[in-house]
PDB file of N, CA, C and O in Angstrom:
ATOM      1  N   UNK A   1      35.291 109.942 202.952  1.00  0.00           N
ATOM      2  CA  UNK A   1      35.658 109.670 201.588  1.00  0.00           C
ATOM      3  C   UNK A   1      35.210 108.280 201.148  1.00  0.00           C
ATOM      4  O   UNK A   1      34.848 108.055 199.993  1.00  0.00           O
ATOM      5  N   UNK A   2      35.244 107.400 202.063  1.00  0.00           N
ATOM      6  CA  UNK A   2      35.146 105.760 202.072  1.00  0.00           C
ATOM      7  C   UNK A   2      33.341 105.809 201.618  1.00  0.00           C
ATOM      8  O   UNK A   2      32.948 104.776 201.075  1.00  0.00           O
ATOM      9  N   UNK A   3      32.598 106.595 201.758  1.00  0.00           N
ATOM     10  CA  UNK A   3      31.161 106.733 201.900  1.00  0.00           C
ATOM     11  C   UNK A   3      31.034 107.104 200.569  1.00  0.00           C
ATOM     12  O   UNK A   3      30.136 106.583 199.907  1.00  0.00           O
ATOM     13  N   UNK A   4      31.686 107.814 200.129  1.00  0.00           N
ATOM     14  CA  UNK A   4      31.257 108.905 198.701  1.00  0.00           C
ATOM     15  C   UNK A   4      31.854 107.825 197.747  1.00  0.00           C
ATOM     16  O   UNK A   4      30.981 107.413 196.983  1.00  0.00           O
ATOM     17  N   UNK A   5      32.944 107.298 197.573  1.00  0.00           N
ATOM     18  CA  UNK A   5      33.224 105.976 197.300  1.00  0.00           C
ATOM     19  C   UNK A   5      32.308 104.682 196.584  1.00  0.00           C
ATOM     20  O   UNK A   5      32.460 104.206 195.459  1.00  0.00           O
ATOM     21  N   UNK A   6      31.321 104.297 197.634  1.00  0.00           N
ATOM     22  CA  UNK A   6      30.728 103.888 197.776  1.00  0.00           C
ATOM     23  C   UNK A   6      29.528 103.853 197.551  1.00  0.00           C
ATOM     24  O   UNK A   6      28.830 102.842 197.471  1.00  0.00           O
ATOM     25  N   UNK A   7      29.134 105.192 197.407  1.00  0.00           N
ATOM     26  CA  UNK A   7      27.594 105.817 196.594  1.00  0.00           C
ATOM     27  C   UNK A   7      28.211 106.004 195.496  1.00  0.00           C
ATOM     28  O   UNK A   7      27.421 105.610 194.638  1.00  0.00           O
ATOM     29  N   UNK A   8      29.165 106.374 194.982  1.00  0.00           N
ATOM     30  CA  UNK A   8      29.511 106.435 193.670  1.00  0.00           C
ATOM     31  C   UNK A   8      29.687 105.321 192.736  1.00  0.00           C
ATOM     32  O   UNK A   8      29.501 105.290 191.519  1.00  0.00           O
ATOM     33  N   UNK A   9      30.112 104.347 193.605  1.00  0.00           N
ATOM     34  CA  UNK A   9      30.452 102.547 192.817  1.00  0.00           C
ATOM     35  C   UNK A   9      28.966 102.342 192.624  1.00  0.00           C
ATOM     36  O   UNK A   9      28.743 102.085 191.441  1.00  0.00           O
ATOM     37  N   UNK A  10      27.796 102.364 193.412  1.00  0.00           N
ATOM     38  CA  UNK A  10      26.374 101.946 193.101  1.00  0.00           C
ATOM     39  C   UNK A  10      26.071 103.008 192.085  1.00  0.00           C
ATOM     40  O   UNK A  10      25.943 102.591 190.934  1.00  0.00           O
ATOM     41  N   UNK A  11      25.924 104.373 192.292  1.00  0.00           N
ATOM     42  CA  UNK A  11      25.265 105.366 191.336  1.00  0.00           C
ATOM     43  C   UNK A  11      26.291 104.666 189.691  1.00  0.00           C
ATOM     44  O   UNK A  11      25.908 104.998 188.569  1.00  0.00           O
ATOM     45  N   UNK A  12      27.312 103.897 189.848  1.00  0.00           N
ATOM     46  CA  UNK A  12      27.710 103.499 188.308  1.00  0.00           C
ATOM     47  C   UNK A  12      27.138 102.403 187.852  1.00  0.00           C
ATOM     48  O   UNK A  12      27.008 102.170 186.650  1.00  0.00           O
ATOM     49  N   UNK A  13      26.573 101.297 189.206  1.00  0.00           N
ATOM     50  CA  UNK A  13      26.215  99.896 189.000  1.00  0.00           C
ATOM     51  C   UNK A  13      24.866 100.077 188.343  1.00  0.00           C
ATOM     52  O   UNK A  13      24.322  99.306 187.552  1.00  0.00           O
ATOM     53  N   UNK A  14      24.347 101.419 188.886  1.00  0.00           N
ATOM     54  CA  UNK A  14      22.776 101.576 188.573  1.00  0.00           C
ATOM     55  C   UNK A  14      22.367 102.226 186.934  1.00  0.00           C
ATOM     56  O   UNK A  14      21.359 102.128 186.235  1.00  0.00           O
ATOM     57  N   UNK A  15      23.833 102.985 186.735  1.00  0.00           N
ATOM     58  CA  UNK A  15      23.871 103.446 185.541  1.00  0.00           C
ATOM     59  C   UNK A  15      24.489 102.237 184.269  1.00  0.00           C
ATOM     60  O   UNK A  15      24.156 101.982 183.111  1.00  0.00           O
ATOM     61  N   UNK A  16      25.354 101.802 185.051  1.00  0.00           N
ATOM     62  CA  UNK A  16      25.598  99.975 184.116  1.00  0.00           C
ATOM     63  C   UNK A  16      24.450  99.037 183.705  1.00  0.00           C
ATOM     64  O   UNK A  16      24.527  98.240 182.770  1.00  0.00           O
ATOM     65  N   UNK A  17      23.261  99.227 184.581  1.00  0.00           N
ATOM     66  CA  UNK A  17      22.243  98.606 184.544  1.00  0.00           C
ATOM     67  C   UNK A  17      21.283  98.862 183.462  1.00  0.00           C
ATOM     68  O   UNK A  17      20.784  98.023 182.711  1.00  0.00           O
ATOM     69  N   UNK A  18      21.078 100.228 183.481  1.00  0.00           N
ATOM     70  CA  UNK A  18      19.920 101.267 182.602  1.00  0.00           C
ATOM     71  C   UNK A  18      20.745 101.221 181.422  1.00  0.00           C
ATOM     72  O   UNK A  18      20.073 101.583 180.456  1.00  0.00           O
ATOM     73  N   UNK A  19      22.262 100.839 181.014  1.00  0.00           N
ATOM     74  CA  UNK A  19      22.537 101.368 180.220  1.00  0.00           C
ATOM     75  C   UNK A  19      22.291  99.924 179.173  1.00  0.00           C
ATOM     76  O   UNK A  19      22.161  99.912 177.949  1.00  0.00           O
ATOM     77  N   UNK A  20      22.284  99.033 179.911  1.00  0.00           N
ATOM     78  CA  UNK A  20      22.154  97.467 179.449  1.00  0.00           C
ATOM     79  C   UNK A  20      20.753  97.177 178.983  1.00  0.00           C
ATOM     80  O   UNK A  20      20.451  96.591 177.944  1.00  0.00           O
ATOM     81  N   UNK A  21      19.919  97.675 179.913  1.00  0.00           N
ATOM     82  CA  UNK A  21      18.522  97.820 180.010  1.00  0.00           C
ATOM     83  C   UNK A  21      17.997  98.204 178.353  1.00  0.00           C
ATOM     84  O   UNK A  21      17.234  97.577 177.618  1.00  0.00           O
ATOM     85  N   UNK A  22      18.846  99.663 178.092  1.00  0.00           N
ATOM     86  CA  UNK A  22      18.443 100.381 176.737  1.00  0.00           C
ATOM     87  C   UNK A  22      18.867  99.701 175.741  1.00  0.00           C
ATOM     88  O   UNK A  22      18.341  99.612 174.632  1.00  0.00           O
ATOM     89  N   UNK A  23      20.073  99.082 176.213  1.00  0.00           N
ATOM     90  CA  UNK A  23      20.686  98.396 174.787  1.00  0.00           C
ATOM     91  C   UNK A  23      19.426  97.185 174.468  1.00  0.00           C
ATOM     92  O   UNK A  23      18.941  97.179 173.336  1.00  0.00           O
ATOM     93  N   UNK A  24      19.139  96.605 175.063  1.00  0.00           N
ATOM     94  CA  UNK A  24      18.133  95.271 175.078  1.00  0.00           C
ATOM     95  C   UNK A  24      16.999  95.958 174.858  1.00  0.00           C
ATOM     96  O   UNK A  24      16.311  95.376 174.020  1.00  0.00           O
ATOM     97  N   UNK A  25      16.673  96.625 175.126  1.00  0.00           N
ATOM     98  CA  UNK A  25      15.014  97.477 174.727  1.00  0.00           C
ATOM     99  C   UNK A  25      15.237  97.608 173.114  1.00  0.00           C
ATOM    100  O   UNK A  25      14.392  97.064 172.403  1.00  0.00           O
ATOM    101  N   UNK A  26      16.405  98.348 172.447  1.00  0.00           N
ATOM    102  CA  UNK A  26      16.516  98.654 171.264  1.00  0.00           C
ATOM    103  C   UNK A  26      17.129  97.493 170.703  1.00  0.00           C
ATOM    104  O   UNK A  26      17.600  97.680 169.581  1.00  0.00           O
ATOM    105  N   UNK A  27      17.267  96.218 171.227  1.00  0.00           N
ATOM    106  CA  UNK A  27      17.522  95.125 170.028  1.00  0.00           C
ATOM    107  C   UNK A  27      16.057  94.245 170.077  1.00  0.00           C
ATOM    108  O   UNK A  27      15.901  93.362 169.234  1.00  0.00           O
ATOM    109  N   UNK A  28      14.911  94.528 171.160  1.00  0.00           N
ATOM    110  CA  UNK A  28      13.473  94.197 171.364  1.00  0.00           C
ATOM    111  C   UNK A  28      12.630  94.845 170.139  1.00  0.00           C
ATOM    112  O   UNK A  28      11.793  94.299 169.422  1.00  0.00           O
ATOM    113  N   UNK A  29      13.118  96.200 170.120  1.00  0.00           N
ATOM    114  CA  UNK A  29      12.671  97.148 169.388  1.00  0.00           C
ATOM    115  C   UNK A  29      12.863  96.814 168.059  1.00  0.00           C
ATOM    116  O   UNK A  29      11.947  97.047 167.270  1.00  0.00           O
ATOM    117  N   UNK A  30      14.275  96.122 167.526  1.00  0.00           N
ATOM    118  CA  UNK A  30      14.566  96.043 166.243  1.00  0.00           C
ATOM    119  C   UNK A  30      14.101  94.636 165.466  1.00  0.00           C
ATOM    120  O   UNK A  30      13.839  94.338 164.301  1.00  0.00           O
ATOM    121  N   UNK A  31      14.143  93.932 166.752  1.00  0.00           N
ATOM    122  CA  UNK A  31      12.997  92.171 166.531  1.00  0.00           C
ATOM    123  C   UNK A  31      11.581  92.953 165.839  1.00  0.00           C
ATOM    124  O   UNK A  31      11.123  92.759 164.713  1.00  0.00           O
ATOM    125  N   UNK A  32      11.070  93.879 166.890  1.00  0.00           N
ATOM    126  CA  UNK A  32       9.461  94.203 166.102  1.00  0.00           C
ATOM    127  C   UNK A  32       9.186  94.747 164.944  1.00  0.00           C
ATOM    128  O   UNK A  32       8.172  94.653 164.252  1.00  0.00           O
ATOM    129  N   UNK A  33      10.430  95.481 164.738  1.00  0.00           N
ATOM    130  CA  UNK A  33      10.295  96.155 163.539  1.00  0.00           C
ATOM    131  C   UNK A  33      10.687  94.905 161.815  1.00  0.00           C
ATOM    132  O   UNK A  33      10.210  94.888 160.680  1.00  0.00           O
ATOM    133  N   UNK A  34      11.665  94.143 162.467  1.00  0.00           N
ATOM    134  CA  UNK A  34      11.676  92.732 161.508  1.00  0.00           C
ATOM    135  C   UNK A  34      10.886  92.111 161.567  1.00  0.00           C
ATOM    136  O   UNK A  34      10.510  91.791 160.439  1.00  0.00           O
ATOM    137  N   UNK A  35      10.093  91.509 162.653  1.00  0.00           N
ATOM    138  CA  UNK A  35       8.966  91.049 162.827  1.00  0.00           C
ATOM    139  C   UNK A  35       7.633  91.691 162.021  1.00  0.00           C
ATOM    140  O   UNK A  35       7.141  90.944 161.175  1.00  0.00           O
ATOM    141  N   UNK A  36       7.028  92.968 162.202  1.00  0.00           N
ATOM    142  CA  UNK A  36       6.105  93.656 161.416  1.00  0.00           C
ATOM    143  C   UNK A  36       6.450  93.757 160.051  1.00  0.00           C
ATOM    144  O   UNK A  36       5.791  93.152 159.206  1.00  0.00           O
ATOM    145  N   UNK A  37       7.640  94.621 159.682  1.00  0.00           N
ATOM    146  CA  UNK A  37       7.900  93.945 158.355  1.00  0.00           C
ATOM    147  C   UNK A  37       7.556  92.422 157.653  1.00  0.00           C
ATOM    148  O   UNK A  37       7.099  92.173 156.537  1.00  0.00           O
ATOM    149  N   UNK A  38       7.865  91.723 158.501  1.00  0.00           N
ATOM    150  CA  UNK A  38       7.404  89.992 157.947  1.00  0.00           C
ATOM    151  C   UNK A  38       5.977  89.945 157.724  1.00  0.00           C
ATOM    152  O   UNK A  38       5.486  89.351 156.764  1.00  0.00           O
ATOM    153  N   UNK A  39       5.114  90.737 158.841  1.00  0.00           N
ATOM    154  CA  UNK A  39       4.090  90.377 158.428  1.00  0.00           C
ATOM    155  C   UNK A  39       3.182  91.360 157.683  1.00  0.00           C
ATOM    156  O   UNK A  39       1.996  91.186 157.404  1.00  0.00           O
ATOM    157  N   UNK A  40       3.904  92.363 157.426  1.00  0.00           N
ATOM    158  CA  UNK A  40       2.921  93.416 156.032  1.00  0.00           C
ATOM    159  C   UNK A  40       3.873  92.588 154.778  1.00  0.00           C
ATOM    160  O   UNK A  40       3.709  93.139 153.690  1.00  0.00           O
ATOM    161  N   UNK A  41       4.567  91.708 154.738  1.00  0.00           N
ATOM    162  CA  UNK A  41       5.332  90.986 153.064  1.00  0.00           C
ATOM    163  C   UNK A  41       3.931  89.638 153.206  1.00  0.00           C
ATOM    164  O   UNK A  41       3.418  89.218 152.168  1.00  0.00           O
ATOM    165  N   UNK A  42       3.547  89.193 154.366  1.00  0.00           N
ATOM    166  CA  UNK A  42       2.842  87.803 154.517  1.00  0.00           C
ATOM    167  C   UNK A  42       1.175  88.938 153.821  1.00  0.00           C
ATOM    168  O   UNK A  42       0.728  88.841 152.679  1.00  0.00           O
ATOM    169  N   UNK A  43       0.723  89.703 154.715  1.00  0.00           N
ATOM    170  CA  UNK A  43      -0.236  90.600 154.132  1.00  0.00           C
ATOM    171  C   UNK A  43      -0.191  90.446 153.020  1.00  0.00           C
ATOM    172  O   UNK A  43      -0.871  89.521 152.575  1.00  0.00           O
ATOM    173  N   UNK A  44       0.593  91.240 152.101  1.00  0.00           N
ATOM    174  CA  UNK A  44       0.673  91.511 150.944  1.00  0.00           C
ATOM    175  C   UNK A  44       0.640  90.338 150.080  1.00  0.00           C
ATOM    176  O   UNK A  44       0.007  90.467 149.032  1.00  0.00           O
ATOM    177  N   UNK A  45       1.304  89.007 150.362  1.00  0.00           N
ATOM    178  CA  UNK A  45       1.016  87.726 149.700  1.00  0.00           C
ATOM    179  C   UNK A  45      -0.464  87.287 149.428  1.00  0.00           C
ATOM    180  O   UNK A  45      -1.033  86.911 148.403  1.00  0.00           O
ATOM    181  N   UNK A  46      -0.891  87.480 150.765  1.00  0.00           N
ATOM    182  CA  UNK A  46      -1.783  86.910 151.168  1.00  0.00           C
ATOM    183  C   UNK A  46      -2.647  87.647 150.182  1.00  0.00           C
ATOM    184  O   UNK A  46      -3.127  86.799 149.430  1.00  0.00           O
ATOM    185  N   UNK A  47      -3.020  88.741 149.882  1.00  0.00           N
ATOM    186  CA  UNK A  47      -3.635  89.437 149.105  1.00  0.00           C
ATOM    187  C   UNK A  47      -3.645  89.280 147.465  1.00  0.00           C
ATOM    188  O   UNK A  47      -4.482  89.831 146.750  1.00  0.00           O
ATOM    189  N   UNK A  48      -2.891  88.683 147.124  1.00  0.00           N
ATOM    190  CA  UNK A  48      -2.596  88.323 145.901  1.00  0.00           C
ATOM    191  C   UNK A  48      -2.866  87.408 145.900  1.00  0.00           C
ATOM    192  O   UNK A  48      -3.593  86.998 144.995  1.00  0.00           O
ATOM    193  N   UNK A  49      -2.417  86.546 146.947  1.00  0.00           N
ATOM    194  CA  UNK A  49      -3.565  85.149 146.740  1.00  0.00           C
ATOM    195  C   UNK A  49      -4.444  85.490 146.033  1.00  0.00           C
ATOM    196  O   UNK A  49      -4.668  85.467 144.823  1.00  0.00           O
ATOM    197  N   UNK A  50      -5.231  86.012 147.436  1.00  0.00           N
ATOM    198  CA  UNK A  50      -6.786  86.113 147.269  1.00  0.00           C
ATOM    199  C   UNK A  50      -7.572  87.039 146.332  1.00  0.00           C
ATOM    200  O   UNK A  50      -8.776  87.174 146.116  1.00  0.00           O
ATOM    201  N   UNK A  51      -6.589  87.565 145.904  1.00  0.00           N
ATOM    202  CA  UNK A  51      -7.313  88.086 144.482  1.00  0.00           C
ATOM    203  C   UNK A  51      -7.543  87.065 143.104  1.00  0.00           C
ATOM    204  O   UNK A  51      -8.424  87.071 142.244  1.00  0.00           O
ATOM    205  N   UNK A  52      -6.004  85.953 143.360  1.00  0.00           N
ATOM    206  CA  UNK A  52      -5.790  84.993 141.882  1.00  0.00           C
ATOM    207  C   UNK A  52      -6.935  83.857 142.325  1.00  0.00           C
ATOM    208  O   UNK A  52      -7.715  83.303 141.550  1.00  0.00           O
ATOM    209  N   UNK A  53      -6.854  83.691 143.491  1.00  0.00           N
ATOM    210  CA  UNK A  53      -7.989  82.697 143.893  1.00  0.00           C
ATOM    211  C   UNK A  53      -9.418  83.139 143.493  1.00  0.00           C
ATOM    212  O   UNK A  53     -10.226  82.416 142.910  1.00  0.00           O
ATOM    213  N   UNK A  54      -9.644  84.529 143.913  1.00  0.00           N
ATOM    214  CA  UNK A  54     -11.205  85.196 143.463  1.00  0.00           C
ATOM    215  C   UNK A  54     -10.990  85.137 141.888  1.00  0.00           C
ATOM    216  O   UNK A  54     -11.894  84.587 141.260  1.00  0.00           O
ATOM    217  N   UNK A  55      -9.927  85.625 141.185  1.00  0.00           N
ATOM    218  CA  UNK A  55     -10.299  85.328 139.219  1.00  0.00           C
ATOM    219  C   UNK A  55     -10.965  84.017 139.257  1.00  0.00           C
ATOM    220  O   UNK A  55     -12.144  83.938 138.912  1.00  0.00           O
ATOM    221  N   UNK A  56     -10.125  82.692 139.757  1.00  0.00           N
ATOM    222  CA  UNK A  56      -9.714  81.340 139.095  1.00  0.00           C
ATOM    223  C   UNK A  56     -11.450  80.938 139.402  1.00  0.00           C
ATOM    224  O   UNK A  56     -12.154  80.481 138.502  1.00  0.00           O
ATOM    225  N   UNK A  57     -12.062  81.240 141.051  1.00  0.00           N
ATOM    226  CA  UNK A  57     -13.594  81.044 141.200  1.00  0.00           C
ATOM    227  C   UNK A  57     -14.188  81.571 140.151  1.00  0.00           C
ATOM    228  O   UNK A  57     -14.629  80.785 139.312  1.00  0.00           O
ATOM    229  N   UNK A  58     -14.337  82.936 139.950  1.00  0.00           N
ATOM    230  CA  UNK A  58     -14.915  83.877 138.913  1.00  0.00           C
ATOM    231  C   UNK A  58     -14.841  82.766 137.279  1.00  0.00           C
ATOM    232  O   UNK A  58     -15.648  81.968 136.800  1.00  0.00           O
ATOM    233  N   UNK A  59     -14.134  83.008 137.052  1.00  0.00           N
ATOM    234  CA  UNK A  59     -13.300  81.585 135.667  1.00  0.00           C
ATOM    235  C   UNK A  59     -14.276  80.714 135.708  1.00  0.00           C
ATOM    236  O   UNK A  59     -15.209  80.673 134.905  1.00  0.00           O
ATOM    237  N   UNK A  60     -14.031  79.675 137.036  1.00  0.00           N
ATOM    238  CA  UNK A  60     -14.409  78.540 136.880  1.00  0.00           C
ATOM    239  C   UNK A  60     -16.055  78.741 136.906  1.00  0.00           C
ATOM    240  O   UNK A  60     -16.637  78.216 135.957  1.00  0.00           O
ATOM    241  N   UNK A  61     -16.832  79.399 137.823  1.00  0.00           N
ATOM    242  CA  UNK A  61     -18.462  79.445 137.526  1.00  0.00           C
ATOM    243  C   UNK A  61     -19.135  79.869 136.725  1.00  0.00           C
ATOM    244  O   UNK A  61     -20.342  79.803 136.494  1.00  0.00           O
ATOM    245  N   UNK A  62     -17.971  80.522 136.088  1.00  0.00           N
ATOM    246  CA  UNK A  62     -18.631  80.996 134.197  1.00  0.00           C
ATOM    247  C   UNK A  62     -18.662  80.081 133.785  1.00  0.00           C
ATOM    248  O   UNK A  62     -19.725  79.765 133.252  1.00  0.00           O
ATOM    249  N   UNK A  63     -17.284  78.890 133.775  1.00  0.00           N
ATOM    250  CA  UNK A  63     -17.608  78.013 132.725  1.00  0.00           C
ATOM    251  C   UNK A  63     -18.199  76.663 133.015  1.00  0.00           C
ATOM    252  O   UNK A  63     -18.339  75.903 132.057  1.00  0.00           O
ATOM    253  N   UNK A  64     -18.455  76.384 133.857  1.00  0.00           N
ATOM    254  CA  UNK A  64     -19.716  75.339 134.857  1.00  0.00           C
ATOM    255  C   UNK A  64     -20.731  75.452 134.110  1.00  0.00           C
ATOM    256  O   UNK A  64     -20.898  74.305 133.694  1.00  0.00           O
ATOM    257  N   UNK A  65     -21.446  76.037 133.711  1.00  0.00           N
ATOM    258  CA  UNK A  65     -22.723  75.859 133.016  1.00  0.00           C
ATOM    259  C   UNK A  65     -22.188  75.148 131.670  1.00  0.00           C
ATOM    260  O   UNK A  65     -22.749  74.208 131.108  1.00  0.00           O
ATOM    261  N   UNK A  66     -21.099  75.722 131.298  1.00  0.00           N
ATOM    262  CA  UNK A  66     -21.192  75.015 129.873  1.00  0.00           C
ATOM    263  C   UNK A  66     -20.919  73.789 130.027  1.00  0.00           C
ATOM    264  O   UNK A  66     -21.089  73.187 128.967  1.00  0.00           O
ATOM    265  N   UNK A  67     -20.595  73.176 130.807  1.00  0.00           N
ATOM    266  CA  UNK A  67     -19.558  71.793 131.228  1.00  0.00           C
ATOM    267  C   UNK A  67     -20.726  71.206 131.652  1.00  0.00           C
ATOM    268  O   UNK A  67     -20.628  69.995 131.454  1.00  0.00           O
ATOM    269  N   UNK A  68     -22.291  71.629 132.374  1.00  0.00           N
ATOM    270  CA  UNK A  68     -23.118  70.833 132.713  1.00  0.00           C
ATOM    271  C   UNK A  68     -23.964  70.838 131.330  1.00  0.00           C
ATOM    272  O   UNK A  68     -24.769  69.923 131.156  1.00  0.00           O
ATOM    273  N   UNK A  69     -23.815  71.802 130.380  1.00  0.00           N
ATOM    274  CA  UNK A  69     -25.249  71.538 129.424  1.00  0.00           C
ATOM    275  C   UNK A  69     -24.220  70.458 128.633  1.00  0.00           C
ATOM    276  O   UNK A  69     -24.764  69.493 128.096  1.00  0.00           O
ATOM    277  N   UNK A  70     -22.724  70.589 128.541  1.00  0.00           N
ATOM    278  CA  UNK A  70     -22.327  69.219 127.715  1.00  0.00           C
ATOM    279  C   UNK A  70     -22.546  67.843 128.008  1.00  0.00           C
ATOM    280  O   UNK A  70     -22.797  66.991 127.156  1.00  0.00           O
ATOM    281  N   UNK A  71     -22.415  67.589 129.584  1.00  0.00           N
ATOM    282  CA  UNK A  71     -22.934  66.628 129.870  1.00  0.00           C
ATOM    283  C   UNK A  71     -24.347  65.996 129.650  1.00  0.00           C
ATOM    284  O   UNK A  71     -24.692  64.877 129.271  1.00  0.00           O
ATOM    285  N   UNK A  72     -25.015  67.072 130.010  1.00  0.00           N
ATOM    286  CA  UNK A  72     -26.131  66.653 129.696  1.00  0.00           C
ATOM    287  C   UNK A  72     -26.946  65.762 128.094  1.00  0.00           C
ATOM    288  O   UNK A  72     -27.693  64.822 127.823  1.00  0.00           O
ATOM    289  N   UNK A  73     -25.904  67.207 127.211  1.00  0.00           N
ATOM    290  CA  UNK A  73     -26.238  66.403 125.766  1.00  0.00           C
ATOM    291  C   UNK A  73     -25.333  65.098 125.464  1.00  0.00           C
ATOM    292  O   UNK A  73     -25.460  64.337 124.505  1.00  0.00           O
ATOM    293  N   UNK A  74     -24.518  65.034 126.370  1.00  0.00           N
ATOM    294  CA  UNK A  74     -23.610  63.779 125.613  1.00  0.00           C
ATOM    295  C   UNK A  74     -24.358  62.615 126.468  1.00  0.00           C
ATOM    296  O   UNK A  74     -24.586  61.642 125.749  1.00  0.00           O
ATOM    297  N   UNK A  75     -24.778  62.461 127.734  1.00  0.00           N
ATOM    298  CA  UNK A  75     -25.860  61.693 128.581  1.00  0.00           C
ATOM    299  C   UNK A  75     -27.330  61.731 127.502  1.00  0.00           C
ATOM    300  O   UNK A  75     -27.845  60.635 127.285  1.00  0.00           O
ATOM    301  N   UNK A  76     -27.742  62.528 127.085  1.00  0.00           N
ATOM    302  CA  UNK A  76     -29.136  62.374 126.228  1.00  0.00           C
ATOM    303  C   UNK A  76     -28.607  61.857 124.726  1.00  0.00           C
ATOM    304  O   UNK A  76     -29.474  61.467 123.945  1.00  0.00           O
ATOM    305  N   UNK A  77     -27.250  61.844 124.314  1.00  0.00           N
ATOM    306  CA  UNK A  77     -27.063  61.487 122.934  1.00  0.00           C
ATOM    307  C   UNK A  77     -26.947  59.665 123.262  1.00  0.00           C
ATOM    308  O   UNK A  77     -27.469  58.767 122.601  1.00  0.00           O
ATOM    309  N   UNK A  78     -25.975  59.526 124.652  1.00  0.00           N
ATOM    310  CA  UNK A  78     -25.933  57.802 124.710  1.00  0.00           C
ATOM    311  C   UNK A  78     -27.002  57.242 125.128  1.00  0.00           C
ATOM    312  O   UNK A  78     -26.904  56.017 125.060  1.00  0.00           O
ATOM    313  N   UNK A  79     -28.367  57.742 125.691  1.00  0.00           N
ATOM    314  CA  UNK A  79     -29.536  57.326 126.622  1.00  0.00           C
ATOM    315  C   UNK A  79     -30.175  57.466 125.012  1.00  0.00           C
ATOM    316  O   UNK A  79     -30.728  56.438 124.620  1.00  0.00           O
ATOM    317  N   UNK A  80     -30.156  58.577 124.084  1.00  0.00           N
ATOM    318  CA  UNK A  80     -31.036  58.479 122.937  1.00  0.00           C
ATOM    319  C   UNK A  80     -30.678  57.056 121.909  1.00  0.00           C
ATOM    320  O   UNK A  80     -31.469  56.366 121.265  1.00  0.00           O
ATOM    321  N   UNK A  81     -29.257  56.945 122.040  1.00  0.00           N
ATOM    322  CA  UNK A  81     -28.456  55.705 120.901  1.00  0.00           C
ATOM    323  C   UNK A  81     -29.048  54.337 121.704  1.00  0.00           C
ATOM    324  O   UNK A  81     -29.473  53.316 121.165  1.00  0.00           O
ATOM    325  N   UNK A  82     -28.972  54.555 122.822  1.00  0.00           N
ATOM    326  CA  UNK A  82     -29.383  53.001 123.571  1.00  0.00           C
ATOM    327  C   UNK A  82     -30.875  53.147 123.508  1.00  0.00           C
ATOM    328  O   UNK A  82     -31.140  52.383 122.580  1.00  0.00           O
ATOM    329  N   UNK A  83     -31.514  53.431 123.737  1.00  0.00           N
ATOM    330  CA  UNK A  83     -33.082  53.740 123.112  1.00  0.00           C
ATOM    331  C   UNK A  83     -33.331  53.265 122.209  1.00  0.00           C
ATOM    332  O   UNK A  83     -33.884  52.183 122.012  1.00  0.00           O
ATOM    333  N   UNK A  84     -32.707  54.503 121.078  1.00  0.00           N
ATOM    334  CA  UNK A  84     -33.133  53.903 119.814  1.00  0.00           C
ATOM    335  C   UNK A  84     -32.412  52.398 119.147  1.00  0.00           C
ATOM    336  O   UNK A  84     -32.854  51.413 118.556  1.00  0.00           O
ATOM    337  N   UNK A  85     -31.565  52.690 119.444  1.00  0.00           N
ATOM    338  CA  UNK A  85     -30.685  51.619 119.173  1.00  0.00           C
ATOM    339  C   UNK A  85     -31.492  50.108 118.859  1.00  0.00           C
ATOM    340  O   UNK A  85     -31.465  49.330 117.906  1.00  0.00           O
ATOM    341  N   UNK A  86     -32.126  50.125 120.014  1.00  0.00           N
ATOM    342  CA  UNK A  86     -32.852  48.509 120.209  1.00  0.00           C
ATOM    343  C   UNK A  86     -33.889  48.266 118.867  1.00  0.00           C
ATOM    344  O   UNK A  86     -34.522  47.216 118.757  1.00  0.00           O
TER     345      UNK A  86
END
């Protein structure tokens, strides 16, 4: 009886173990799933960035040309006044 006892106290220690085991697997399990969530919300930011960032480029190299031909005429209007000027 002292034997059966005794395989029975381990066959519970071993089942105390696995049962601890699962609990910690499924709070591992529930980190990844908060974890992946975090990073399809960071994805999704990130994407909107990079779309407002691609307009604001788009924006800005349209209007670069006009910003260099102004310079240019307001540089040829003070280079023409100091010229003529004299």
């Amino acid at each position: 009886m002292d034997d059966q006892t005794t395989r029975l106290n381990r066959i519970e220690e071993k089942l105390d173990k696995v049962s601890e085991a699962i609990v910690s697997l499924a709070r591992m399990e529930e980190r990844m799933i908060t974890l992946f969530k975090r990073m399809d919300n960071y994805d999704d930011h990130h994407r909107a960035l990079d779309g407002r960032v691609t307009k604001v480029e788009i924006s800005t190299a349209s209007g670069a040309w006009v910003e260099r031909v102004v310079f240019i005429l307001i540089t040829a209007a003070i280079s023409g006044s100091i010229y003529f000027g004299k």
